[in-house]
C-alpha positions as CSV (number, residue, x, y, z in Angstrom):
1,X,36.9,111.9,66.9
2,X,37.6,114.0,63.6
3,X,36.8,112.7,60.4
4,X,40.2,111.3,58.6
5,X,40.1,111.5,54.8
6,X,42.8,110.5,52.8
7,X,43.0,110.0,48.7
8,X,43.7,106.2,48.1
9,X,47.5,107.1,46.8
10,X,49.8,103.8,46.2
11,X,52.9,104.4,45.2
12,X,54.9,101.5,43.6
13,X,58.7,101.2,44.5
14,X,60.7,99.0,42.3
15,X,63.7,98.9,39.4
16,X,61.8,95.5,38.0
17,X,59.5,96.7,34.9
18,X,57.6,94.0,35.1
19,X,57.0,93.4,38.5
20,X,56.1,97.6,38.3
21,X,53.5,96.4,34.9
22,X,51.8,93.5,37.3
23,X,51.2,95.8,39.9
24,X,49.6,98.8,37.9
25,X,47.5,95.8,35.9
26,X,46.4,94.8,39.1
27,X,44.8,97.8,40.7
28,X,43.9,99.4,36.9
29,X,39.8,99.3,38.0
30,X,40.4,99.9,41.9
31,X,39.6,103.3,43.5
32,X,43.7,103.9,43.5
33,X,45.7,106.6,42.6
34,X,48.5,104.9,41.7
35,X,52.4,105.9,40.5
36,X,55.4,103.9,39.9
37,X,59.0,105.0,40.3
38,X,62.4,103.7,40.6
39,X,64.2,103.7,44.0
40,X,66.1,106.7,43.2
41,X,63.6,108.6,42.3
42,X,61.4,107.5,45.2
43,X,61.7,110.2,47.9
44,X,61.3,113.4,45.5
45,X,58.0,111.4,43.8
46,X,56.6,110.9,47.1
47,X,57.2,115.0,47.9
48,X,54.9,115.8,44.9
49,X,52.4,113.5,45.8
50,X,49.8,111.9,47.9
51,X,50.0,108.7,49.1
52,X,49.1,106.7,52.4
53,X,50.4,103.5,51.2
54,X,53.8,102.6,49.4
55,X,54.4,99.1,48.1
56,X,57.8,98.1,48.2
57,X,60.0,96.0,46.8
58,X,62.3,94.4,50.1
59,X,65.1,93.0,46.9
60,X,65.5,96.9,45.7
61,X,69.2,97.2,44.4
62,X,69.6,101.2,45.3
63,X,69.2,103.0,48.1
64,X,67.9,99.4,49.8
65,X,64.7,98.6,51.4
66,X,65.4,99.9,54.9
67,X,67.5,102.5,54.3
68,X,64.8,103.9,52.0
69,X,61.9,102.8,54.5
70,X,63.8,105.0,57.0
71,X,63.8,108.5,55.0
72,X,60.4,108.0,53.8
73,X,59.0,107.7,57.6
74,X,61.6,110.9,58.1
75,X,59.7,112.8,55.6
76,X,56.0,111.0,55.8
77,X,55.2,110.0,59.3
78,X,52.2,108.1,58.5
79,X,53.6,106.1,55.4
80,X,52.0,102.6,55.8
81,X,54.2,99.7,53.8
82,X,53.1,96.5,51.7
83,X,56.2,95.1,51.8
84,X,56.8,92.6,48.5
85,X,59.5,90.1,48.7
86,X,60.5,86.9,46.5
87,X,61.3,85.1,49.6
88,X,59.2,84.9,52.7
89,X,62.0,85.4,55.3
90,X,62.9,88.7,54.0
91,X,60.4,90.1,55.9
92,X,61.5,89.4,58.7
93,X,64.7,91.1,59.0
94,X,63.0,94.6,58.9
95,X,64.0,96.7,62.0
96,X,62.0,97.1,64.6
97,X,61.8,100.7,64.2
98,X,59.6,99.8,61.2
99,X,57.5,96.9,62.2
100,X,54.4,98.9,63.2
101,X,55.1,100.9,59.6
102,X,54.7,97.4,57.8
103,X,51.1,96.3,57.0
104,X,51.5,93.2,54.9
105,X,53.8,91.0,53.4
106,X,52.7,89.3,49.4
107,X,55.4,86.9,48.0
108,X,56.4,87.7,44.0
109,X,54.9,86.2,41.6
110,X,51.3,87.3,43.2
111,X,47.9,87.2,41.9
112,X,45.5,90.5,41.9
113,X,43.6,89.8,44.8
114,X,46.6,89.3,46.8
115,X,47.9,92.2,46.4
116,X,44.5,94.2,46.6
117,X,44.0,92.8,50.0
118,X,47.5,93.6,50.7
119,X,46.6,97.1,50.4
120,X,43.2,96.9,52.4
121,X,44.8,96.2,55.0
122,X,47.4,99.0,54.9
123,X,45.1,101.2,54.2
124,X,43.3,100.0,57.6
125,X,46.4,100.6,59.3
126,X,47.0,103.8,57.3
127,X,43.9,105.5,58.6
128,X,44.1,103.9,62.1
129,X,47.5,105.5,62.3
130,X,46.3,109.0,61.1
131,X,43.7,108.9,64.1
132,X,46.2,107.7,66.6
133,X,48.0,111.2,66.0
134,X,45.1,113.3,66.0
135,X,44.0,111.7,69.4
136,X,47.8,111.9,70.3
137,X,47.2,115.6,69.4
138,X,44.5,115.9,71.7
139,X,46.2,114.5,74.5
140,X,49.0,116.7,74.4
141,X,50.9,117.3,77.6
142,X,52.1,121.0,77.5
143,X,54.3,122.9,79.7
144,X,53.3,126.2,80.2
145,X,55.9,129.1,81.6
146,X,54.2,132.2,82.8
147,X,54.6,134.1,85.8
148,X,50.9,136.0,85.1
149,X,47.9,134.1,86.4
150,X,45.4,135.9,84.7
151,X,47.4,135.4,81.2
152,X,48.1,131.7,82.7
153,X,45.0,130.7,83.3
154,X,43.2,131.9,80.1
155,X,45.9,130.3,78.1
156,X,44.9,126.7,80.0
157,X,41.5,127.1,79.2
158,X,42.2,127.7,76.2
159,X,44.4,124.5,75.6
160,X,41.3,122.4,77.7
161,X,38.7,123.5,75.1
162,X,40.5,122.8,71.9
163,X,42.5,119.9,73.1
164,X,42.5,118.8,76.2
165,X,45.8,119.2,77.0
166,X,47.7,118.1,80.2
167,X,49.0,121.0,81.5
168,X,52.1,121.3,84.3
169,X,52.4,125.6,85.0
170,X,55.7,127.1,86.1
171,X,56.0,130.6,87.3
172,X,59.7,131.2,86.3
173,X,61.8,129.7,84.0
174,X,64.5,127.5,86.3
175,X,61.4,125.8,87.2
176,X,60.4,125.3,83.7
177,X,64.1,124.2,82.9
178,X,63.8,121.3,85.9
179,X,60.8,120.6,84.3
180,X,62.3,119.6,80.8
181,X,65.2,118.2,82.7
182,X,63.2,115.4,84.7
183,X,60.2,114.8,81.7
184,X,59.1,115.1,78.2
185,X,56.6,117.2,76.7
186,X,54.7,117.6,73.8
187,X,55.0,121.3,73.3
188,X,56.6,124.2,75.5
189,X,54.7,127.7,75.6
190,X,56.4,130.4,77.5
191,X,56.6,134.2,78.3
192,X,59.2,136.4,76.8
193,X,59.5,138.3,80.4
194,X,59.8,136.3,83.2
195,X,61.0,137.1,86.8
196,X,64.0,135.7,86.0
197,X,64.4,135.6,82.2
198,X,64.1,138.5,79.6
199,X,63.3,138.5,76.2
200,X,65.8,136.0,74.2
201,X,67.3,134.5,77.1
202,X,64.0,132.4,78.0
203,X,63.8,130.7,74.6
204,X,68.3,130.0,74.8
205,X,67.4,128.4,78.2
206,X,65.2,126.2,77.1
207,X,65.4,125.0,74.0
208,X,68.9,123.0,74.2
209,X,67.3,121.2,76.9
210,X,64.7,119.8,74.9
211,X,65.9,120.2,71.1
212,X,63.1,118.2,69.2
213,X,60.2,119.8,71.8
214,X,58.3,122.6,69.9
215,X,58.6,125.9,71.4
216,X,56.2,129.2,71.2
217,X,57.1,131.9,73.1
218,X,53.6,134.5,74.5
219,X,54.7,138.4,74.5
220,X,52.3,141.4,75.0
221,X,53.9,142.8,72.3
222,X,52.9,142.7,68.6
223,X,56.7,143.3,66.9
224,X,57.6,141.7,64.2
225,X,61.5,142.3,64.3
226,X,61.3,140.6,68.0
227,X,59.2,137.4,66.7
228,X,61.9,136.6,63.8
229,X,64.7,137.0,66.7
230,X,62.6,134.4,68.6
231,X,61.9,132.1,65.8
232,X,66.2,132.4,64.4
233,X,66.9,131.5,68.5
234,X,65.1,128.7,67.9
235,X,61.2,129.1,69.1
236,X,58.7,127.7,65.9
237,X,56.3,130.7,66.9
238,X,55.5,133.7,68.3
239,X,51.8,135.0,70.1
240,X,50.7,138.0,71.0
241,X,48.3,137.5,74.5
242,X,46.3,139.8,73.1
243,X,45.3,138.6,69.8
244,X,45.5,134.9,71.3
245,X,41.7,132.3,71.2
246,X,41.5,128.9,71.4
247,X,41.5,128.2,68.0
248,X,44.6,130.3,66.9
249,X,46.4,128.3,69.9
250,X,45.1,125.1,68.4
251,X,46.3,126.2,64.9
252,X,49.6,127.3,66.3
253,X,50.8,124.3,67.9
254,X,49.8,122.3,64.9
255,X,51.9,124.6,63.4
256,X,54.5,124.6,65.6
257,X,54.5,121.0,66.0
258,X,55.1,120.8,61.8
259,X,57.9,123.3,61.6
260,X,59.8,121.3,64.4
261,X,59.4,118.1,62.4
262,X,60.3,119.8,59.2
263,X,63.3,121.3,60.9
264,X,64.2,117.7,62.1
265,X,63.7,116.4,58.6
266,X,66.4,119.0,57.4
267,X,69.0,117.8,60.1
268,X,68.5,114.7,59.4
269,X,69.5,115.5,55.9
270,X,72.4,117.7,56.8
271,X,73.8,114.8,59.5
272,X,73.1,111.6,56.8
273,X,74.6,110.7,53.8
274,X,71.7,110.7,50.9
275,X,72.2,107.4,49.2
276,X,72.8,104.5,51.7
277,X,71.1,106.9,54.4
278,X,74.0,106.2,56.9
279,X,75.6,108.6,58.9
280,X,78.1,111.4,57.0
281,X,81.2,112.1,57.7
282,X,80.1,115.3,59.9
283,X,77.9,113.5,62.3
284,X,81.1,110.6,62.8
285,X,83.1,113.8,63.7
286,X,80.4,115.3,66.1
287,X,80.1,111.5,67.9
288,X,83.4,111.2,68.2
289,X,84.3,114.6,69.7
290,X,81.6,114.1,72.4
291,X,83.0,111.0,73.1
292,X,85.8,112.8,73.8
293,X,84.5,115.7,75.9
294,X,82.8,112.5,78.3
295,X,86.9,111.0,77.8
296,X,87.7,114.1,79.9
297,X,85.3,113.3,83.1
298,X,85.1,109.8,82.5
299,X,87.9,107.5,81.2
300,X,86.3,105.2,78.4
301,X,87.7,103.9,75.2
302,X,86.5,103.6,71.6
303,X,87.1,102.4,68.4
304,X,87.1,103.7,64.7
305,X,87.2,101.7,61.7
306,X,87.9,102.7,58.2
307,X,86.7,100.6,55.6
308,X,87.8,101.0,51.8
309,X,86.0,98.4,49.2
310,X,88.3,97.0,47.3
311,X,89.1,97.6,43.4
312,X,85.4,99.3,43.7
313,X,86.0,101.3,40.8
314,X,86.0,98.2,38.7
315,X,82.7,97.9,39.4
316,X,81.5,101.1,38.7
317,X,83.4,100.8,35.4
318,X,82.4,97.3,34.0
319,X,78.9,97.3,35.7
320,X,77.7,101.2,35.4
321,X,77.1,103.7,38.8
322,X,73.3,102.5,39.5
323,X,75.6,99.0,39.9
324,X,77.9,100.5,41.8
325,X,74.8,102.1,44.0
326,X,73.3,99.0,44.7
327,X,77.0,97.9,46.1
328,X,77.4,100.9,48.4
329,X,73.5,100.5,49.9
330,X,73.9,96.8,50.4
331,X,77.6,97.3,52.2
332,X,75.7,100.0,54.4
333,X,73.0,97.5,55.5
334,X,75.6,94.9,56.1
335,X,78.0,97.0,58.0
336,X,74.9,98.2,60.3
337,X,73.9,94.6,60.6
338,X,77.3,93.5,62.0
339,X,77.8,96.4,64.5
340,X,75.8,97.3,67.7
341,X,72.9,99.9,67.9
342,X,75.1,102.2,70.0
343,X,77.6,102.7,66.8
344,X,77.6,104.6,64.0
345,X,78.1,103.4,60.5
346,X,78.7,106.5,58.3
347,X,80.0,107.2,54.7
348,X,82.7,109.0,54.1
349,X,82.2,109.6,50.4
350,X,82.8,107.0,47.7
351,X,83.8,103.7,48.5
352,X,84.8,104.3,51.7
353,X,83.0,103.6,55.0
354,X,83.7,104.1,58.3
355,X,82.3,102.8,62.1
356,X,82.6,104.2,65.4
357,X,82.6,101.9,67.9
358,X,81.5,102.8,71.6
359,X,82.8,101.5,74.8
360,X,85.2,98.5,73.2
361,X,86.7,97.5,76.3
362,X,91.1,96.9,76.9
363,X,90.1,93.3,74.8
364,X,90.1,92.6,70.8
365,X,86.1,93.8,70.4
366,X,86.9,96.1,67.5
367,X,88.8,92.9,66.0
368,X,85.7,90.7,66.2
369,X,84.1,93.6,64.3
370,X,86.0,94.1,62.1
371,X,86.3,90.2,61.0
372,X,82.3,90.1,61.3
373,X,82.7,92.2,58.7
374,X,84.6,91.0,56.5
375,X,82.7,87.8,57.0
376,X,79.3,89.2,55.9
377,X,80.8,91.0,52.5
378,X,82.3,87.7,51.6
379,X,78.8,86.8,50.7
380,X,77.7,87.2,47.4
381,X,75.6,90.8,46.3
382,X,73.0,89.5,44.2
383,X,72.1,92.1,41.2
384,X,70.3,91.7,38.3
385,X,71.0,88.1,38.2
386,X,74.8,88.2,39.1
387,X,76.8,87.7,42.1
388,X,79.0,90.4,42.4
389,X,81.5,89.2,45.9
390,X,83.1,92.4,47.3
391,X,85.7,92.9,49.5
392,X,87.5,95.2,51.9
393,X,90.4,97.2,53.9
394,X,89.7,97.7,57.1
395,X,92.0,99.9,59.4
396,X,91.6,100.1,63.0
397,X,92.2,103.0,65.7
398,X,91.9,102.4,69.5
399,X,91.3,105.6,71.9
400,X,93.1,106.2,74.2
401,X,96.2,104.5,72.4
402,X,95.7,106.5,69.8
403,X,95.9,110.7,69.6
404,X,93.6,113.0,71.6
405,X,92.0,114.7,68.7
406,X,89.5,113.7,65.9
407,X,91.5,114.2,63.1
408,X,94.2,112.0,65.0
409,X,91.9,109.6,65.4
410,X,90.7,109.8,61.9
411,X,94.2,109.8,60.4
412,X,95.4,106.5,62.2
413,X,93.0,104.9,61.4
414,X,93.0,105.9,57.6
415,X,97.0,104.9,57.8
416,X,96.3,101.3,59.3
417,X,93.4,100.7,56.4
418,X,96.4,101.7,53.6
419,X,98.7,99.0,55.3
420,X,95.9,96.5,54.8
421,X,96.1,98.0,51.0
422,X,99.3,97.6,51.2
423,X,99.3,94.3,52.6
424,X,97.0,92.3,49.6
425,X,93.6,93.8,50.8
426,X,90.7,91.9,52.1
427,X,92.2,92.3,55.9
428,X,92.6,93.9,58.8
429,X,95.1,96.4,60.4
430,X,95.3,98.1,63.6
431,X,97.4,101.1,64.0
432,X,100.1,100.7,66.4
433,X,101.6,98.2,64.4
434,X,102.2,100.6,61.7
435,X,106.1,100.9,61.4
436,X,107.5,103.9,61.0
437,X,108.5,103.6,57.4
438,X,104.6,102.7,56.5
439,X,103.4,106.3,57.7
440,X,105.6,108.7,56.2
441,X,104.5,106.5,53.4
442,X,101.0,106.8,54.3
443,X,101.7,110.4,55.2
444,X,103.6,110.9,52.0
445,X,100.4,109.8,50.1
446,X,97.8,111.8,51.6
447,X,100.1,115.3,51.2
448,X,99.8,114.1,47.6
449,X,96.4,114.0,47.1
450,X,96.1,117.5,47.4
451,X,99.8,118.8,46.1
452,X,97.8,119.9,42.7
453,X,95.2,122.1,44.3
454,X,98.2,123.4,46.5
455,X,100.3,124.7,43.8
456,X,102.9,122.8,44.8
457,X,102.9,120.7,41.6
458,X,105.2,122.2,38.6
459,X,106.7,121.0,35.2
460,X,110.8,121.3,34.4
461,X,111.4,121.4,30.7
462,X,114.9,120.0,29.9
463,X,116.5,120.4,26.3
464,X,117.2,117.7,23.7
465,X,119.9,119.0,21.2
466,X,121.1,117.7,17.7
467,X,123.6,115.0,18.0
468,X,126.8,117.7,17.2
469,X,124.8,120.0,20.0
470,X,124.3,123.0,18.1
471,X,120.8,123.3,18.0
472,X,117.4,123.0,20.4
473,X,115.2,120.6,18.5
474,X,112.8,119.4,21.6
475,X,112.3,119.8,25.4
476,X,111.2,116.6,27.9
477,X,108.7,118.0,30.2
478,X,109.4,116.3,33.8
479,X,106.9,116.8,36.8
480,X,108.5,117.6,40.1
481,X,106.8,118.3,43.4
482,X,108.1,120.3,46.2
483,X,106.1,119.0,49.0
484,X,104.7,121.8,51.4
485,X,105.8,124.5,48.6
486,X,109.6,123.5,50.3
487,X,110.7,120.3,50.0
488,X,111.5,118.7,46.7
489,X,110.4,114.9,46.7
490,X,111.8,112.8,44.2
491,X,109.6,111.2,41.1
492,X,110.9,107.8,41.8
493,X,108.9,108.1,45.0
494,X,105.8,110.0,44.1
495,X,105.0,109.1,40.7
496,X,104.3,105.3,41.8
497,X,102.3,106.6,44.4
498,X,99.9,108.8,42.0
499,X,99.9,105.4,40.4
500,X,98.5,103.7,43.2
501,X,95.8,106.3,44.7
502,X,94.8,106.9,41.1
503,X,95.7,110.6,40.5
504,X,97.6,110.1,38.1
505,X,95.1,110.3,35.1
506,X,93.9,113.6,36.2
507,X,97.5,114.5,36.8
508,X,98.7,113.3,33.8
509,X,96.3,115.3,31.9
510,X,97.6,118.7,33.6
511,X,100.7,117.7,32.1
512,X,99.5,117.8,29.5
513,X,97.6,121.2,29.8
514,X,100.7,122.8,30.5
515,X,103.1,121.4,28.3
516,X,100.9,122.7,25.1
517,X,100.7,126.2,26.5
518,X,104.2,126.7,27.2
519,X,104.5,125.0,23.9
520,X,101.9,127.8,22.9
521,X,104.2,130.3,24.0
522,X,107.5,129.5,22.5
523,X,105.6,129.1,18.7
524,X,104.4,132.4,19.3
525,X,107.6,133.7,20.2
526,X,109.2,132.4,17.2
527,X,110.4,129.0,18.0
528,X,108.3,126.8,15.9
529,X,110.1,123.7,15.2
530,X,110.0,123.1,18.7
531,X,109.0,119.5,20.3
532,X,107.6,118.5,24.0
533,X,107.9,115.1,24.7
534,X,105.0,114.1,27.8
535,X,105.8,110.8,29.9
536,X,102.5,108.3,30.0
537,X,102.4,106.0,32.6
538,X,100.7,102.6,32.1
539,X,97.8,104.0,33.8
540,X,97.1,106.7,31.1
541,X,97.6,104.8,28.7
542,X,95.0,102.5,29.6
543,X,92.7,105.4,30.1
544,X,90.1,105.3,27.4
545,X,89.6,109.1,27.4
546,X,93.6,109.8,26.6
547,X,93.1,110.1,22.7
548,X,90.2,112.8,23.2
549,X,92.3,114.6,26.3
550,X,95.3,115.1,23.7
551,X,92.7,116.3,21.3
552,X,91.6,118.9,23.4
553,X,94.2,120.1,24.4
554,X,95.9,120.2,21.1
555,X,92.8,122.6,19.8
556,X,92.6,124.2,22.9
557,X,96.3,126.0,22.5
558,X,96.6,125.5,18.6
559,X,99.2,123.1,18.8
560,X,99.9,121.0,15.7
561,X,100.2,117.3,16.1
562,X,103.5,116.5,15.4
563,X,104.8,119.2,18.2
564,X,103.7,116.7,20.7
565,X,105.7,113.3,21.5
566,X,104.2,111.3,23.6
567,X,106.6,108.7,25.4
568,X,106.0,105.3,26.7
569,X,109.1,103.8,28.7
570,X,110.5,100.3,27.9
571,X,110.0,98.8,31.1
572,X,106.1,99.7,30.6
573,X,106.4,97.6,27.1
574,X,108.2,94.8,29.0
């Protein structure tokens, strides 16, 4: 058995200063290298360091204790936990997936030697855990794809020295493929010419069939223009048989084996949303569009939810965004506590979640859900000593009742979460029950959200005379929207709903942008007695940033103060 040899690295996970003082204090004379951080910072310390053990706080406010648990053993195999806790039955509610990750357990407040045997023993584990997968390492089962036996059989002994590899030999690669379709391997080695594969074509054949195998591909050829077209088809590594020993094998499927779990490391990134470490929106849209393709052999039915927080932005503005954080990480662990492990919680982007819910059944599953959750938010998010009690909207769409597509599916169910908006929050709605008048609302809304960035936004200036109408003194700049760059929509009806999806500050504020250039432009043409009067909603005038947006814009085109009215309506004063 090779020698393991690790440096004694700790690093110290936590947002508690002194908790983070105690800890250093305690292991100040021990043969540690030890380094604190904050849970934010946690995954990009642990990429510039060393360590085998990471001590971790299971009451962290942002990204969470599991969540964070999870994309550290993503990254760092090996990571061995002390888990520290202020109450013992936290740690117990750690998945599964990381018991065996989990050393030891020291309740807050601790003294030294608690926590020094603490990490003993995960060190013990640590090291016990390194060997495992250098023995695993050695036991390797490889399947081997080449048609010559003379090129075949060095290539095994080879893999017996260094290894001991199990190894299962195929002459042709539809054998190989039955091979990956009826086990699992460790690594895959094969040919670029085969009997009945050429060049490329082996490594397309065979690496969708087993996706997180590593693949190296053997050619008698020494061209480097071929091995990058191998490795961008998705082999980790190319060999020449005649440059090949046992120890450049060895040190290629170690190799190998580290680009396929760096490669896995990136996708996992690319398919999970950073901060709660939930599924993102792409990976809810691939899930749901293979359910479908299986809806067109099979008949099934699903589930989505859409689940907004409620007045979240309140809490981002009264508590700060590490606050707001904490909120997100600690709805994502209780929306994956309340669902099964064959659905997918994912984050849509702010405060909004969403869950995917397989196989539901004709009865009121996703209901049950959906009230499970709203039963586990009702509880109180504890955070630096305050209990902050969040709720939610949740909209529900049922397949088959609902559209055929993913974005059908995605839309319903994003119309019957606004009609629990709509309907005092803190509920549930399942479209179908949507009247008609409710989605052209809904529909109405989401065309807004992007009417800006469309163009289809514009301002209508209309002339205030002198009382004996002789003269121009001042225009009224008015916002009109022609929906779809065609239809005109009428401010009564949109300007409450920028309002309500909370556009209208940035809105207002491109109002404002245009009224002082065209402003801009009549001075310089002469007319420069000329007033615009700007409309403020209740909104904006709430806003704290509204003095230092007039400001800017003011400087920004020259404008002298008093060319600018701003008007407030009396109903707003009322």
């Amino acid at each position: 058995m090779p020698h393991v040899f690790m440096r004694r690295g700790v690093l110290f996970i936590d947002s508690d200063p002194e908790l983070l003082a105690t800890c250093v204090a305690a292991t100040h004379q021990q043969a540690y290298n030890v380094d604190t951080t904050g849970p934010a910072e946690a995954l990009e310390h642990m990429s510039r360091g060393s360590y085998g053990v990471v001590a971790i706080d299971f009451e962290l406010p942002s990204p969470g204790p599991r969540s964070l648990m999870e994309q550290l053993c993503a990254q760092h195999p090996a990571t061995t936990f002390v888990a520290i806790t202020r109450r013992p039955a936290d740690a117990r509610t750690r998945s599964h997936q990381l018991d065996t990750a989990i050393a030891s357990t020291v309740l807050w407040p601790f003294a030294p030697d608690a926590l020094l045997a603490a990490l003993d023993e995960a060190f013990e584990l640590h090291d016990r855990r390194i060997r495992n997968r250098a023995a695993a390492f050695d036991r390797s089962s490889v399947l081997l794809i080449e048609d010559n036996r003379g090129d075949a059989d060095l290539i095994i002994e080879h893999l017996s020295e260094v290894c001991g590899a199990i190894v299962t030999h195929c002459l042709r690669i539809e054998e190989g493929a039955q091979q990956l379709r009826a086990h699992t391997y460790d690594f895959v080695i094969s040919d670029l010419t085969l009997p009945d594969a050429r060049g490329l074509d082996a490594v397309r054949r065979l690496q969708p069939l087993a996706p997180e195998t590593p693949l190296v591909v053997l050619s008698g050829i020494d061209d480097e223009e071929l091995a990058l077209q191998a490795v961008q088809a998705g082999a980790q590594d190319y060999l020449v048989k005649g440059q090949l020993d046992a120890q450049s094998l060895r040190r290629t499927l170690r190799h190998a084996r580290e680009r396929k779990q760096t490669s896995s490391r990136l996708i996992y990134l690319t398919r999970h949303d950073p901060l709660t470490g939930v599924a993102n929106r792409a990976a809810l849209r691939e899930r749901i569009e293979t359910t479908l393709a299986r809806a067109q052999r099979h008949p099934l039915s699903f589930a989505v939810m859409f689940i907004d927080l409620d007045r979240f932005k309140a809490i981002n503005d009264t508590c700060g965004h590490d606050v707001g954080d904490a909120v997100l990480c600690a709805t994502s662990e209780r929306l994956r506590d309340a669902v099964r492990t064959s659905d997918v919680v994912a984050r849509l982007g702010g405060d909004e979640f969403a869950v995917f819910l397989d196989d539901v059944g004709p009865g009121s599953f996703p209901l049950e859900i959906a009230d499970r959750v709203l039963t586990s938010l009702e509880r109180p998010i504890v955070l630096g000593g305050h209990d902050l009690v969040v709720t939610a909207s949740i909209g529900v769409a049922r397949f088959p009742e609902v559209g055929g597509t993913v974005d059908e599916i995605l839309k319903a169910a994003d119309s019957a979460m606004y009609l629990a908006k709509g309907r005092g929050r803190n509920n549930v709605q399942v479209y179908g029950a949507v009247p008609d008048e409710q989605r052209a609302h809904q529909a109405l809304s989401a065309d807004l959200q992007h009417a800006l960035e469309r163009g289809e936004l514009s301002l209508h200036y209309q002339p205030q005379f002198t009382v004996n109408c002789q003269r121009i003194v001042a225009f009224e700049a008015l916002l009109r929207w022609n929906r779809h760059g065609q239809t005109p929509v009428s401010p009564a009806e949109f300007i409450p709903l920028l309002e309500e999806n909370g556009r209208i500050v940035a809105i207002g504020e491109w109002v404002l942008e245009r009224a002082c250039e065209q402003l801009a432009g009549w001075r310089a043409a002469g007319w420069t007695e000329l007033r615009v009067a700007v409309n403020l909603s209740a909104r904006q005038i709430a806003f704290p940033g509204l003095v230092a947006c007039v400001r800017r814009c003011l400087r920004r085109y020259d404008v002298p103060a008093g060319c600018i009215e701003l008007e407030i309506t009396e109903s707003m004063l009322m």
